[in-house]
N, C-alpha and C positions, 0 to 999 in steps of 0.2 A: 686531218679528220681521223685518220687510221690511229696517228698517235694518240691523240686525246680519246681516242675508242678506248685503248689498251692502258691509259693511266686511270680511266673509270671504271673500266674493271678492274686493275688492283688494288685501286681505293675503296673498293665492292669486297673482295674477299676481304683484303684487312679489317675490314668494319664489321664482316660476320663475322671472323675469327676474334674480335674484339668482343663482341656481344655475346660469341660463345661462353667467351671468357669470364665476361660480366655477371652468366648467370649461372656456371657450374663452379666457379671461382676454384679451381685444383690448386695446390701449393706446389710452385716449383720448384721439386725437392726430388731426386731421384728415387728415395725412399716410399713415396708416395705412387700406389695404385693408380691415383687418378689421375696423376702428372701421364702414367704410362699409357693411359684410355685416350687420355685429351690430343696427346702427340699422336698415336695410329688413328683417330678420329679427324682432327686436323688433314693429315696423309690422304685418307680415303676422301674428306672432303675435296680439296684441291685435285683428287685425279679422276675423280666423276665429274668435278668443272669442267677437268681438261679434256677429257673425251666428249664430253655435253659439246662445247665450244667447238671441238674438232670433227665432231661429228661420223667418230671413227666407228670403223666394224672394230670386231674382235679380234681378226688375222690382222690390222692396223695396230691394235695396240701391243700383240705383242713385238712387232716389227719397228715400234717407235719407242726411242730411245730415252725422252723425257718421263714417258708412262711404265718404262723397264724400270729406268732406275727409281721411281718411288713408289713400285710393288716390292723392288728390291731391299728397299731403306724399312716399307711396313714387314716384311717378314722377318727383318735384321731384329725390329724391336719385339715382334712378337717371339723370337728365339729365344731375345736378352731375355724379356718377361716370364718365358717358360722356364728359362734354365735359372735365372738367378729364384723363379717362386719354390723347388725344388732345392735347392740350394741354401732355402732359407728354412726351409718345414723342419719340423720335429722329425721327420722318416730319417733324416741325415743327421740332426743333430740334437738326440733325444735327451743327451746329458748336460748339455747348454741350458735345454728349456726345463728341465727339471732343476735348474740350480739358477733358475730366474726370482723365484720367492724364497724367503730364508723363511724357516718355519719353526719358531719355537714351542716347546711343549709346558702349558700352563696349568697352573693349580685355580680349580674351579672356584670352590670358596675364598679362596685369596684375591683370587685377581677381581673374580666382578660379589661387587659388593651388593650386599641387598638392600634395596634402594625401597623409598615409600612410594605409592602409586599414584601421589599429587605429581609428582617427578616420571613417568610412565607413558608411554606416549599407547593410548587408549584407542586409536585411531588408523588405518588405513590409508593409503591415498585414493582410494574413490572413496570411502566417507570424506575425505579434505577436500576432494569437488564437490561433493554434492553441498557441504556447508559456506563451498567459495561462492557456490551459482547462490546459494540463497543471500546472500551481503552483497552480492550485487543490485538479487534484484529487489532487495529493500534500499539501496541508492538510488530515488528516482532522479537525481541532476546528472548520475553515469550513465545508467543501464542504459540510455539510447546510443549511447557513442560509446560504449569500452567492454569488453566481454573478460572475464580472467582467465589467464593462460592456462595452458593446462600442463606447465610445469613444477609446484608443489616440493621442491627442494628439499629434502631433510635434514634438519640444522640445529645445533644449540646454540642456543641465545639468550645470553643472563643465566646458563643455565638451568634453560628449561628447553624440550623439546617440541620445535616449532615445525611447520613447512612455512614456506614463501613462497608465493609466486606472485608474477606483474603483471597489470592489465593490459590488454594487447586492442588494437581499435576493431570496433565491431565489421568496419568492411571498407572498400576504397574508399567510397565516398568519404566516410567518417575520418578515413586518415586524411584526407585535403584540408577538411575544413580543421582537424586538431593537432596536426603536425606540427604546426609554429610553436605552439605553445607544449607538446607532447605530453604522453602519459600520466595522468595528476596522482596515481597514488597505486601503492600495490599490497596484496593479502597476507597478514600475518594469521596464521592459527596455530596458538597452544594445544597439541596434542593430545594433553594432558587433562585439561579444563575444558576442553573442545569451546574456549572463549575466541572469535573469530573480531580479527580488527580488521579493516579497511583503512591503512597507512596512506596519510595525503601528505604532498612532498611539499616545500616551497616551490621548485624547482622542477618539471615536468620531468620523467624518463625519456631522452632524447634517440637512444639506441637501444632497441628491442628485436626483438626476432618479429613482431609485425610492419617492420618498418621495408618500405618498397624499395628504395634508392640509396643512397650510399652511407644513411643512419642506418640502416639492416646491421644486428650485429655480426652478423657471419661476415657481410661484405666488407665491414669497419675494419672488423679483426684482421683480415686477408686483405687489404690494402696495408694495416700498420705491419702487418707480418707475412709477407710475402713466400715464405719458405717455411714457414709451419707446418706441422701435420695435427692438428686441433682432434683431440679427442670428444664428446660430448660435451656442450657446455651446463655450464647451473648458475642456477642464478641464488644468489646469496644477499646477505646483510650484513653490513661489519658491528662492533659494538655499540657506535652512536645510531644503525639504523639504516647509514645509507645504502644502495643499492647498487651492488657490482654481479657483473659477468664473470663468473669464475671458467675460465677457459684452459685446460690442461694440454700441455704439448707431448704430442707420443716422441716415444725417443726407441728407436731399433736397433736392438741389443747382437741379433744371428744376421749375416747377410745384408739383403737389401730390402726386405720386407718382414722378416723374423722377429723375433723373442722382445715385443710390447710392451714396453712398459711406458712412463712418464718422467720424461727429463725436467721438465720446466712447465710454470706457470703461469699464465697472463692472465692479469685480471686489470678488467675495465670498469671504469666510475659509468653506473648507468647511463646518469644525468650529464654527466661531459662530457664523454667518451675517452677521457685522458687514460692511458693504458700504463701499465706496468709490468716486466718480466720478471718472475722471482727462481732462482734455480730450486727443486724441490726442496733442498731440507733448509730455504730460507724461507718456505711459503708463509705467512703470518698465523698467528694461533688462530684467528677468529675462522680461518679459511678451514670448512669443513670437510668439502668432496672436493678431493687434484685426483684420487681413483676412484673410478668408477666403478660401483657393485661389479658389473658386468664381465669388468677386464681383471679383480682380483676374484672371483669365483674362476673365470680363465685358468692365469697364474696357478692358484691350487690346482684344477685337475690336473694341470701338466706336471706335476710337484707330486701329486697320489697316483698318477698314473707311469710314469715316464723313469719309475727307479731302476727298471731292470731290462730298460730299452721298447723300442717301437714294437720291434715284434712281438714282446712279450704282451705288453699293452693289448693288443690286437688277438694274441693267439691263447696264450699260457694264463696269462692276468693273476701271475704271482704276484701276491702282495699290493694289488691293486685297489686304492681307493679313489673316489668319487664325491664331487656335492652334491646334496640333494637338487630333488628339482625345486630350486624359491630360495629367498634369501628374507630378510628382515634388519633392524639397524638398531643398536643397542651402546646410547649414550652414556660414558665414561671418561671419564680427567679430559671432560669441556672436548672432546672428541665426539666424534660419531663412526662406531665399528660396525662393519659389516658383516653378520650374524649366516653363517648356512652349516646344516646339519653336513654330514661324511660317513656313506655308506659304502659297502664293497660295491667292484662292479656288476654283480649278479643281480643286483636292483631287489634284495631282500625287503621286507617291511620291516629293519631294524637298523639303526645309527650304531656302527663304533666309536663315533665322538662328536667335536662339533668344531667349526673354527670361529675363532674373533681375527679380523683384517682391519686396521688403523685407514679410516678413507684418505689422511691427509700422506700419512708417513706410511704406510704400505707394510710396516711392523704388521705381523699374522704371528697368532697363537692357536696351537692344536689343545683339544683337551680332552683325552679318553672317558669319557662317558658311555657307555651303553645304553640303548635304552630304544623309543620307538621313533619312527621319522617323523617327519611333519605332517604328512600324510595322514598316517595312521592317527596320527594325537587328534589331528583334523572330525577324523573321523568318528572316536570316539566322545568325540563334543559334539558331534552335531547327530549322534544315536542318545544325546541326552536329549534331545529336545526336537526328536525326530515327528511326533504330532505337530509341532511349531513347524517345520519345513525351514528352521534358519540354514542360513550358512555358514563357514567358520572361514575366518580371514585366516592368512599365513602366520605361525605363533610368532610370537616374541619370548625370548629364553631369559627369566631371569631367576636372581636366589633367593627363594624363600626358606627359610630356617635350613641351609645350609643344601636344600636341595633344589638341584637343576630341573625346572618347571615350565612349561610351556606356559605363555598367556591366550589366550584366543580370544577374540571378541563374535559375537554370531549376529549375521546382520538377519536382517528380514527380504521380501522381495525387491521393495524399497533403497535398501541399503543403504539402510537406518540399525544402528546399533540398539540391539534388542537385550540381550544377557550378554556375560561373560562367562569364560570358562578356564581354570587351571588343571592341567595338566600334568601328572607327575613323569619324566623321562622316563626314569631307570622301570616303574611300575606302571603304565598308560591305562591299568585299569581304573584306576584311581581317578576321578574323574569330576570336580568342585562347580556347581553351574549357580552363577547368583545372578537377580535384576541387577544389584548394583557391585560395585569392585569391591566394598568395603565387607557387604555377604558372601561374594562368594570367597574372597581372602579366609573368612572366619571357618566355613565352611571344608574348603580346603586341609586347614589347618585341623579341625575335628577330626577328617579323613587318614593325615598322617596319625594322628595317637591314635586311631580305632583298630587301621591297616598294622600298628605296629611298626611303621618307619621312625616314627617319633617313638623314645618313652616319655611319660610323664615326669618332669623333673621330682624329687625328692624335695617336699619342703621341710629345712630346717631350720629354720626362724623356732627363736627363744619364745617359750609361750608365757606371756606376762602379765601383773595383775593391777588394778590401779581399783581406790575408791576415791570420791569426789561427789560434787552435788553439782546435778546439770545446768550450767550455764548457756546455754544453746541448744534449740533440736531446730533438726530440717528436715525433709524428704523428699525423696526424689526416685524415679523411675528409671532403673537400668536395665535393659534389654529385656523388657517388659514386667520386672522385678522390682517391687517395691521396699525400699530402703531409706531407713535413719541413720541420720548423722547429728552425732553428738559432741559437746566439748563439756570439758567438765574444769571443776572452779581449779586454779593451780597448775593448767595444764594446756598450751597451745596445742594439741596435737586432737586429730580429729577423728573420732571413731564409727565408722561402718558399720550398722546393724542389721542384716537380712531381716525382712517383716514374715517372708516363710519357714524363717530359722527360728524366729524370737518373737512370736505374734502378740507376747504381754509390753514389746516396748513401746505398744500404741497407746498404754495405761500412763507412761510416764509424761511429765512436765517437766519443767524448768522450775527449781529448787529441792525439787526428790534427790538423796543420796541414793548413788548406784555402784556395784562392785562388779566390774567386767574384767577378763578373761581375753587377751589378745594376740596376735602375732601383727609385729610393726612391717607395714608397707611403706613404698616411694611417696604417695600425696595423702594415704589414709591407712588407718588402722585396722584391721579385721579381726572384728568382734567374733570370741566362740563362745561364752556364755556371757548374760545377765542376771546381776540378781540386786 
């Protein structure tokens, strides 16, 4: 009886320790913080059993030799833990972790090219919730049983700049009854177009992060990989559409806990859960995020902070720089970079430059810009339109006529996009607010030739003369400007007549000879006299 007492309770603790297991899933990896918790948690469990059981005082336990040696074993690891966390810090080895990111220095106009704003991702990721909750709840065969996640991934796809995320089940019940058949379909939204699809699979999502038992993707992943240290996951799309878990494995550069970065990459097929490891510079093109905004904003401080040691960093802050607070993501060669302004560390309202970080390839380029933070550009967007009370999302940096320009969009209380706003860096007074992107681009663009950052180019187009007898008239209204277009007999080529430049060419028909006066354009003519 006594023995089968004492095999019930070891088959008792192994089965919580089992469960423990089950549900903090730590990788067993020395590397790993939580391997180090789980172990002195473990310890302290088994020795409050053992005194529970024994029923000891406190002059008993220390006088008892099972309860010495695994206070003894927990202090051992709390030592290791303290001395190797120490051992691995920037305090000891500040030149390791400044020479963790390679940082090169880029030409702003060369490298990011000025892109049209069909291609622009116009959007935030709480405007991408709020547009996912609403495709839902115009599914009414889902919306009882599937809620969408509220991971929104940013990604190019074909392309264009998307988020993703997969629907997740509305609550226990709903996962009993939909679990067989799993997750029928997950959110695409073009950024750009703010066109929002509801993607249905043939094949249900089998492992998601709502999943309770051992389709859970975290649990899936931590069974096929037992010794990983899993950085955040994302959830992505490859080119035909399917749906993977992009799961990044940290790899530790200083010590036993130090200098972060990402060795390798697993990524798992939603729908089957078949997994694959790719060593980083084999990840595939389509894979956007293996780093995490998070962990390369990291990387740079310790890179603008750490050139002239910890102390300096702390005391002196020679030559010390900083990222702003925020970051934003700015798609390039079927990439998506990771965008944050670099300020000293005095926390001035102005940027000495900006960085672009590759999310896949970890490639960072610095680029000397002066000009205002994000902050501030923030601000002076939302003092345009300060009777409106919007707000201004975090900018996005891109090139407009060669000049590095904040984008902002200004929601409402709603958080619903209301106007837009560009921003010029280097001059933040400058300030372009339109209902739509294509006004306030125009707008914008008025502001650089007024302010003087732009000149007007020189036109030097040959000024040229034709007569002919009109074979075609049209008209048409250009931004709110009334204009003739004409062709004339001998001549494909089409000529543009301002109606408040030349208000007699409402006189002419089709077969009057006319003598115009031109400079030849790309689609059309522009007409300087008629007669």
């Amino acid at each position: 009886m006594k023995k089968s007492r004492k095999t019930a309770i070891v088959i008792g603790v192994i089965l919580l320790i089992g469960i423990y297991y089950y549900v903090t899933l730590p990788a067993i990896n020395i590397h790993s913080t939580d391997t180090w918790f789980y172990i002195a948690g473990l310890i302290v469990f088994i020795l409050v059993f053992y005194i529970i059981r024994k029923r000891m005082r406190p002059t008993e336990i220390r006088e008892s030799k099972p309860a010495k040696a695994m206070l003894t074993v927990l202090l051992a690891v709390g030592v290791v833990y303290l001395i190797g966390s120490i051992l691995s810090s920037p305090i000891v080895n500040a030149k390791k972790y400044q020479k963790l990111l390679k940082v090169e220095k880029g030409n702003f106009t060369e490298d990011v090219e000025e892109v049209s704003f069909d291609r622009v991702p116009l959007l935030d990721k709480d405007t991408a919730e709020i547009l996912g909750d609403r495709k839902m709840g115009s599914m009414v065969d889902m919306v009882s049983q599937f809620e969408a996640d509220d991971i929104y991934t940013q990604i190019n796809y074909k392309e264009r700049p998307v988020r993703v995320t997969p629907l997740k089940y509305a609550s226990f019940i709903k996962w009993i009854t939909n679990q067989s058949e799993g997750i029928p379909a997950y959110i695409r939204i073009d950024m750009a177009s703010q066109n929002t699809e509801l993607v249905k699979l043939d094949q249900g999502i089998k492992y998601s992060t709502s999943e309770y038992l051992n389709r859970n993707i975290y649990r899936h992943l931590r069974f096929s990989y037992p010794t990983a240290i899993f950085d955040e996951l994302s959830f992505e799309i490859d080119d035909k559409g399917v749906p993977y878990w992009v799961a990044p494995v940290k790899k530790f550069n200083i010590g036993l806990f130090g200098g972060e970065t990402v060795g390798s990459v697993v990524l798992c097929n939603a729908v089957t859960g078949e997994c694959k490891s790719y060593k980083i510079e084999d990840v595939p093109q389509w894979v956007d995020r293996a780093y995490s905004a998070d962990l390369l904003v990291e990387l740079f401080d310790y890179y603008g902070t750490l050139k002239h040691g910890f102390l300096n960093s702390v005391l002196g802050q020679k030559d010390c720089l900083k990222s702003t607070d925020g970051y934003n993501y700015l798609a390039m060669d079927d990439d998506v970079w990771m965008y944050t302004g670099v300020t000293s560390v005095n926390g001035d309202q102005s940027n000495v430059g900006f960085v672009l970080a590759n999310q896949r390839t970890m490639e960072t380029r610095y680029y000397e810009v002066e000009g205002a933070t994000e902050a501030a550009a923030m601000e002076s967007a939302e003092g345009q339109v300060q009777n409106l009370k919007y707000t201004a999302t975090f900018p996005l940096l891109l090139n407009l006529q060669g000049e590095p320009t904040y984008f902002i969009a200004l929601k409402d209380d709603a958080g619903l996009v209301k106007k837009y706003a560009l921003v010029n860096v280097q001059k933040y007074q400058i300030v372009a607010i339109g209902d739509t992107v294509s006004q306030c681009e125009d707008n914008y663009l008025d502001l650089l030739y007024t302010n003087g950052v732009k000149e007007t180019e020189k036109d030097t187009r040959e000024v040229k003369t034709i007569t002919g007898k009109i074979t075609k008239i049209a008209q048409a209204v250009v931004d709110g400007n009334s204009h003739y277009y004409l062709m004339l007999e001998g001549s494909d080529e089409i000529f543009d007549v301002s109606v408040a430049d030349y208000i007699n060419v409402i006189r002419y028909d089709v077969g009057q000879e006319v003598n115009l006066e031109y400079k030849e354009g790309d689609t059309t003519n522009t007409v300087l006299s008629v007669k």
